[in-house]
C-alpha positions as CSV (number, residue, x, y, z in Angstrom):
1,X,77.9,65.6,92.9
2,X,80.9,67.2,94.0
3,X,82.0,68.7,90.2
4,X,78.3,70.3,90.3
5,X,79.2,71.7,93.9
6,X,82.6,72.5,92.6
7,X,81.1,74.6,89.5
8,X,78.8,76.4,91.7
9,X,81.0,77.7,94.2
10,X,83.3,79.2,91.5
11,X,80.5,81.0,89.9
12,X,79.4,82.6,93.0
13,X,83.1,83.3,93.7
14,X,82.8,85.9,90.9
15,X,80.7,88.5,92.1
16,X,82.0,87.8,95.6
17,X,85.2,88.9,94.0
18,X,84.2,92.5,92.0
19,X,82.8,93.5,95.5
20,X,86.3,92.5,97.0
21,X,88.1,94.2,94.4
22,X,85.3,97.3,95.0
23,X,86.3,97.4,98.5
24,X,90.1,96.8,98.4
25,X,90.2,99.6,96.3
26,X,88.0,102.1,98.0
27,X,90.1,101.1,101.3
28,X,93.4,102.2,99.5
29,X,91.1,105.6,98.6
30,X,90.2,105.9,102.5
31,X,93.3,107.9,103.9
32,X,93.1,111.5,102.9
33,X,95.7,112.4,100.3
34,X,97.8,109.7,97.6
35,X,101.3,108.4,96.9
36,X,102.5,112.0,95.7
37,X,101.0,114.1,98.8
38,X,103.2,111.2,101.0
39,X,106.2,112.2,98.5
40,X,106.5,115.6,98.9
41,X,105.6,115.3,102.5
42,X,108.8,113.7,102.8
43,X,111.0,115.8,100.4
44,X,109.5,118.7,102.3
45,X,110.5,117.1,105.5
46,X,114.1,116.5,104.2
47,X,114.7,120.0,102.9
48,X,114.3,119.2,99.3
49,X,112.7,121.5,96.9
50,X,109.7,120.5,95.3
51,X,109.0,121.6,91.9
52,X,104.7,121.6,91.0
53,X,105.3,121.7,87.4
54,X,106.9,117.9,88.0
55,X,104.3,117.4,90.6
56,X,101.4,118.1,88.1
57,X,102.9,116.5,85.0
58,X,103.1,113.2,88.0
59,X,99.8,113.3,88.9
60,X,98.8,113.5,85.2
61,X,100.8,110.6,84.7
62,X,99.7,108.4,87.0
63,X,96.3,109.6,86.7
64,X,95.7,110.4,90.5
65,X,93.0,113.1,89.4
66,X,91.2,111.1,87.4
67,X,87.9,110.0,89.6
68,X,87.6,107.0,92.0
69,X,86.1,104.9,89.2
70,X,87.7,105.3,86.5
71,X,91.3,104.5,88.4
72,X,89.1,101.4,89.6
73,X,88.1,100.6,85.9
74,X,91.8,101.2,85.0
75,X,92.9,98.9,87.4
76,X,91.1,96.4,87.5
77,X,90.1,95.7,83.3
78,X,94.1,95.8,83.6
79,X,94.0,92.8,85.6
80,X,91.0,91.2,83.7
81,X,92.1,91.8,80.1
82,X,95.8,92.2,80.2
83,X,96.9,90.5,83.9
84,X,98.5,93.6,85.0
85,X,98.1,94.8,88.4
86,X,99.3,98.1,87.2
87,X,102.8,100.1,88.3
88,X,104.3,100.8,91.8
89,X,104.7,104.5,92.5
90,X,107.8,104.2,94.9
91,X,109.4,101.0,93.4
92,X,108.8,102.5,89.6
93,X,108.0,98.3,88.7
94,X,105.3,96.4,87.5
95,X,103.2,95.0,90.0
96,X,103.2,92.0,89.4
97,X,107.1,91.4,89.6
98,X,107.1,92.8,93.1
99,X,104.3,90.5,94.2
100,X,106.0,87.3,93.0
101,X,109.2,87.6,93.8
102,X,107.7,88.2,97.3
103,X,105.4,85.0,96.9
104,X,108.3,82.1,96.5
105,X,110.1,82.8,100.1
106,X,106.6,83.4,101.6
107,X,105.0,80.3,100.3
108,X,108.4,78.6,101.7
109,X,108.3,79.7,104.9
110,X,104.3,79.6,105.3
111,X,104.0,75.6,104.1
112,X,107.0,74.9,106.5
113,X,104.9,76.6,109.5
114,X,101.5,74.9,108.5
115,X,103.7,71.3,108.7
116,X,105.3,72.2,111.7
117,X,101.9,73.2,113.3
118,X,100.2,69.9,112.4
119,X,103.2,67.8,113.2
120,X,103.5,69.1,116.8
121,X,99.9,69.7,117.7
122,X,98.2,66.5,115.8
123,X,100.1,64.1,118.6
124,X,100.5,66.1,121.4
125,X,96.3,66.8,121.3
126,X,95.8,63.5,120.7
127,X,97.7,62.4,123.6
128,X,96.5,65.0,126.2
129,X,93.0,63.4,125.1
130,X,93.7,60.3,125.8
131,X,95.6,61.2,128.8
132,X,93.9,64.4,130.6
133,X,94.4,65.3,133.7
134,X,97.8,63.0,133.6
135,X,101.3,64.9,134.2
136,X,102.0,65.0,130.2
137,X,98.7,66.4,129.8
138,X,99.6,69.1,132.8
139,X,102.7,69.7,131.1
140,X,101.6,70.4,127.4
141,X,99.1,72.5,128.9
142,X,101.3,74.7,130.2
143,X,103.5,75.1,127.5
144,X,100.4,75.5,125.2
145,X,99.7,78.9,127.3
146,X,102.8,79.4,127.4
147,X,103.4,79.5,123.7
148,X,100.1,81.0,123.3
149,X,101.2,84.2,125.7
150,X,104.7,84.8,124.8
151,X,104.3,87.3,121.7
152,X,106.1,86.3,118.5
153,X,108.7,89.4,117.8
154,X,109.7,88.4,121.6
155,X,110.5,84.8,120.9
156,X,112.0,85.6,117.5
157,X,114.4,88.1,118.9
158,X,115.3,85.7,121.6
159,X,116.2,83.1,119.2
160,X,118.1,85.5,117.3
161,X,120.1,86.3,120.4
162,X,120.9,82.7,121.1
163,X,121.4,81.4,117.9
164,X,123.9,84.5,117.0
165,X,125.2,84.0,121.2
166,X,126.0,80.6,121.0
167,X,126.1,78.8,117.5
168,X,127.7,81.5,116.0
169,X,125.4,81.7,113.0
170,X,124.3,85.1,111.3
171,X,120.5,86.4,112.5
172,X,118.2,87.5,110.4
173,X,117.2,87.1,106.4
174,X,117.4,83.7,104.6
175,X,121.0,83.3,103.9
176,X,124.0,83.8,105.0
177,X,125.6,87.2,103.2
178,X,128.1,85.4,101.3
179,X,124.8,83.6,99.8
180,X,122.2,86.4,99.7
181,X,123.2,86.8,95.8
182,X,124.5,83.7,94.8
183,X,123.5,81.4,92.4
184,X,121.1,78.4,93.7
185,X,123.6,75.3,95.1
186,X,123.6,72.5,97.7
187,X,125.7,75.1,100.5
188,X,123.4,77.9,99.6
189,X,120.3,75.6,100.2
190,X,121.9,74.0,103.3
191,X,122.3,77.8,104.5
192,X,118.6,78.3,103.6
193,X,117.5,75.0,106.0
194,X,119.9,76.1,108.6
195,X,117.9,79.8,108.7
196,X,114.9,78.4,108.3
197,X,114.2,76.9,111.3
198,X,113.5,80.2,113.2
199,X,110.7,81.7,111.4
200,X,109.4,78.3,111.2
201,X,109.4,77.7,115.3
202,X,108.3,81.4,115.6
203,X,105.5,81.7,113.1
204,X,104.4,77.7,114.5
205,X,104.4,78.1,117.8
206,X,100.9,79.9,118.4
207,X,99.6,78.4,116.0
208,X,100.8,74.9,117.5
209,X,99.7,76.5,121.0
210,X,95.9,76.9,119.8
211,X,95.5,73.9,117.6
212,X,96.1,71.6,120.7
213,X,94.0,73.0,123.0
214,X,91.3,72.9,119.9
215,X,91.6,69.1,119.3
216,X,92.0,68.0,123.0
217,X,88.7,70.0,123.8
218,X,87.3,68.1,120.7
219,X,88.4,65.0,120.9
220,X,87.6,64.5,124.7
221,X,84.1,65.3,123.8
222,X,83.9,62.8,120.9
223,X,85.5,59.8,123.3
224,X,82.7,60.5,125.8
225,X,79.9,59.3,123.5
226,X,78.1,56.5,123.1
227,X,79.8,55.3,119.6
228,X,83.2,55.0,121.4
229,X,82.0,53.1,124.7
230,X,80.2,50.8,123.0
231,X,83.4,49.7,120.6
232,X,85.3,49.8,123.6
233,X,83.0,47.7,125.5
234,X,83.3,45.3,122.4
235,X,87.3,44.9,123.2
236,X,88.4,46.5,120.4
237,X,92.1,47.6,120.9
238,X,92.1,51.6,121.9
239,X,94.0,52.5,119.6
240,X,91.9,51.4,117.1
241,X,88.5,53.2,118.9
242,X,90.3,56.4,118.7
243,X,92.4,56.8,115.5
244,X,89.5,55.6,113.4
245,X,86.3,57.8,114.1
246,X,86.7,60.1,116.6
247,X,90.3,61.7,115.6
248,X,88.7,61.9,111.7
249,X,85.6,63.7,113.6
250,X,88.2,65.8,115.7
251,X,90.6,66.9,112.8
252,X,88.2,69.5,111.8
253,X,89.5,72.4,112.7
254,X,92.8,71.0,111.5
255,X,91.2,71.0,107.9
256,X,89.1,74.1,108.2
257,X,92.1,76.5,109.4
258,X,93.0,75.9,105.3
259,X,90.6,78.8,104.8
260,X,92.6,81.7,106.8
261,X,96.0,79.8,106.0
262,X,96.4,81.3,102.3
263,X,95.5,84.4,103.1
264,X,98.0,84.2,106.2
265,X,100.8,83.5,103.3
266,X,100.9,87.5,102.6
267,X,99.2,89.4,105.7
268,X,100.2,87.4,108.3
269,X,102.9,87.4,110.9
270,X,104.6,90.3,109.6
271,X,106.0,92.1,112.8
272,X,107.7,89.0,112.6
273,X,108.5,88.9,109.5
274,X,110.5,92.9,110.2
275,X,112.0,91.7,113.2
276,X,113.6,88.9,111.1
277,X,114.2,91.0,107.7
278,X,112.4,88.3,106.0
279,X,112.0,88.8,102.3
280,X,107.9,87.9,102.6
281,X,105.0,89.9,101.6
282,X,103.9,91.2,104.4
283,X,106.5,93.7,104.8
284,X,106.3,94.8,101.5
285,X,102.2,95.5,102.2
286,X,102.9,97.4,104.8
287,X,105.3,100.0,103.7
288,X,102.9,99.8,100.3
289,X,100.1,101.1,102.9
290,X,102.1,103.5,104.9
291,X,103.0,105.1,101.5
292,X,100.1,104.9,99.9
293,X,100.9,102.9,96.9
294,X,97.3,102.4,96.0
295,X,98.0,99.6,93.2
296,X,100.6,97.5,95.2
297,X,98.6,97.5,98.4
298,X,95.2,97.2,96.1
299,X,96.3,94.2,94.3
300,X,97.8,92.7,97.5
301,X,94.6,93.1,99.7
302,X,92.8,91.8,96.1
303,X,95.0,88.9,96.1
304,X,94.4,88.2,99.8
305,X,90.7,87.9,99.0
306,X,91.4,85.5,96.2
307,X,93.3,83.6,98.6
308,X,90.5,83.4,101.5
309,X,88.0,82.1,98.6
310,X,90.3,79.1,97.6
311,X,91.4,78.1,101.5
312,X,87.6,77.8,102.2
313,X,86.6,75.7,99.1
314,X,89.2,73.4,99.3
315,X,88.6,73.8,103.2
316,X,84.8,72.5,102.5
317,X,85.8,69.7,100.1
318,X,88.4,68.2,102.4
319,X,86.2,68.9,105.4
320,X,83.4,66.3,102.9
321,X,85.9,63.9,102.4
322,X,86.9,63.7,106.3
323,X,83.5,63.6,108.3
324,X,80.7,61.6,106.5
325,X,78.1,63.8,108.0
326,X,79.0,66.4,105.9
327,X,77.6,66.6,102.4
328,X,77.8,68.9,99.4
329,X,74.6,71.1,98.9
């Protein structure tokens, strides 16, 4: 049952994905102009000459006045046939280099934030459930809007400020300078853990913020039926009445966030991500945007799709396995 499900969902993932591809590539088309009109803008601005001979013998190069479609066909049968995403105009690289150097300290720093998010808000919901209207559960509530209000570039550069203030350590980046281009060892990965802690409190905390609120609100509403005040009535220990059936019922949302996670590994948090000079992906689709680099942002925004398609069917097959109400169709 669940491989036919399985098989099913992946074949209507691929005409969900040409019309992605369609639309992440007329979106990069959208903004009047391309990556050479941004160029000379910018030489122009600077006081550099600009020679049309080299401008034309660029835009023949790259193509730019070919029609919509066929740089769409170019693009994408380049990914289909060949798995390249094509060239970067301002970086003069492949593609796909940028992107995965880009993916390793994103994935880090992403999986780190997700852990931290479910450590802190799977106990602390459970416990203002249990507890509501106690002085714990007035307490977490408060710093639940608390942490949902303060804005994330706020509390990373006041962590910046403290952690530079009064332990001394270097802000911003991964490492340390003396490890930014050394080889992998036990100091420089001791120096990654002792950076990493930042981005991980300031990309968790919302997150944290809104997950608890989610599973108290959930789980209160699960211990108020029937189900649970009959087995309590039973003497069973309450411990037991809670963890077994109506925390499974109330981790929902815990399972179905999955499906925005992955894309959240490139486009998410990246104000953040500038204000800590964080070597993640989301920087590096920005500036691809703001210059027009229609086949770095294109295969990005492409990629983010892919992303979105795998968080929601593992999201539905984990969502299955968790609540017994739920079957595959």
């Amino acid at each position: 049952m669940m491989g036919r499900y399985i098989v099913k969902r992946l074949i209507y993932m691929v005409p969900t994905l040409i019309g992605m591809s369609i639309i992440a590539f007329l979106i990069i088309q959208l903004p009047p102009g391309d990556y050479l009109t941004s160029m000379i803008a910018r030489m122009t601005e600077s006081g550099e000459n600009v020679d049309p001979a080299q401008v034309a013998r660029l835009r023949e190069i790259y193509g730019l006045d070919d029609p919509v479609l066929i740089q769409y066909w170019k693009w994408i049968s380049g990914i289909l046939l060949r798995g390249d995403f094509g060239h970067s105009f301002e970086w003069n690289r492949p593609v796909s280099d940028l992107i995965w150097e880009r993916m390793g300290s994103t994935l880090a720093i992403s999986l780190a934030s997700l852990l931290f998010v479910w450590a802190v808000a799977l106990p602390i919901g459970i416990y203002s459930a249990v507890r509501r209207h106690s002085f714990g559960d007035y307490a977490f509530t408060f710093l639940g809007f608390l942490g949902l209000a303060i804005p994330n570039f706020i509390l990373a550069l006041t962590l910046m400020y403290v952690t530079y203030r009064y332990l001394g350590q270097s802000v911003g980046g991964l490492y340390s300078p003396q490890y930014v281009e050394a080889p992998w060892s036990w100091g420089k990965f001791v120096d990654l853990l002792s950076h990493l802690w930042i981005p991980i409190i300031v990309i968790g905390t919302s997150g944290t913020a809104a997950l608890i609120r989610i599973l108290r609100a959930n789980l209160t509403d699960e211990l108020n039926k029937p189900y649970v005040v009959t087995a309590k009535a039973k003497g069973l220990p309450e411990y037991k009445v809670v963890l077994k059936y109506p925390v499974r019922i109330a981790l929902n949302p815990f399972v179905s966030a999955i499906g925005w996670v992955l894309p959240e590994l490139i486009s998410g948090v990246t104000i953040t991500a500038i204000v800590l000079n964080l070597p993640t992906a989301g920087p590096l689709l920005l500036r691809a945007l703001v210059s027009q680099d229609m086949y770095l942002a294109g295969s990005f925004i492409l990629l983010m799709g892919v992303l979105t398609l795998i968080g929601m069917l593992v999201s539905d097959l984990l969502l299955a396995l968790l609540d017994p109400r739920i079957r595959f169709t």
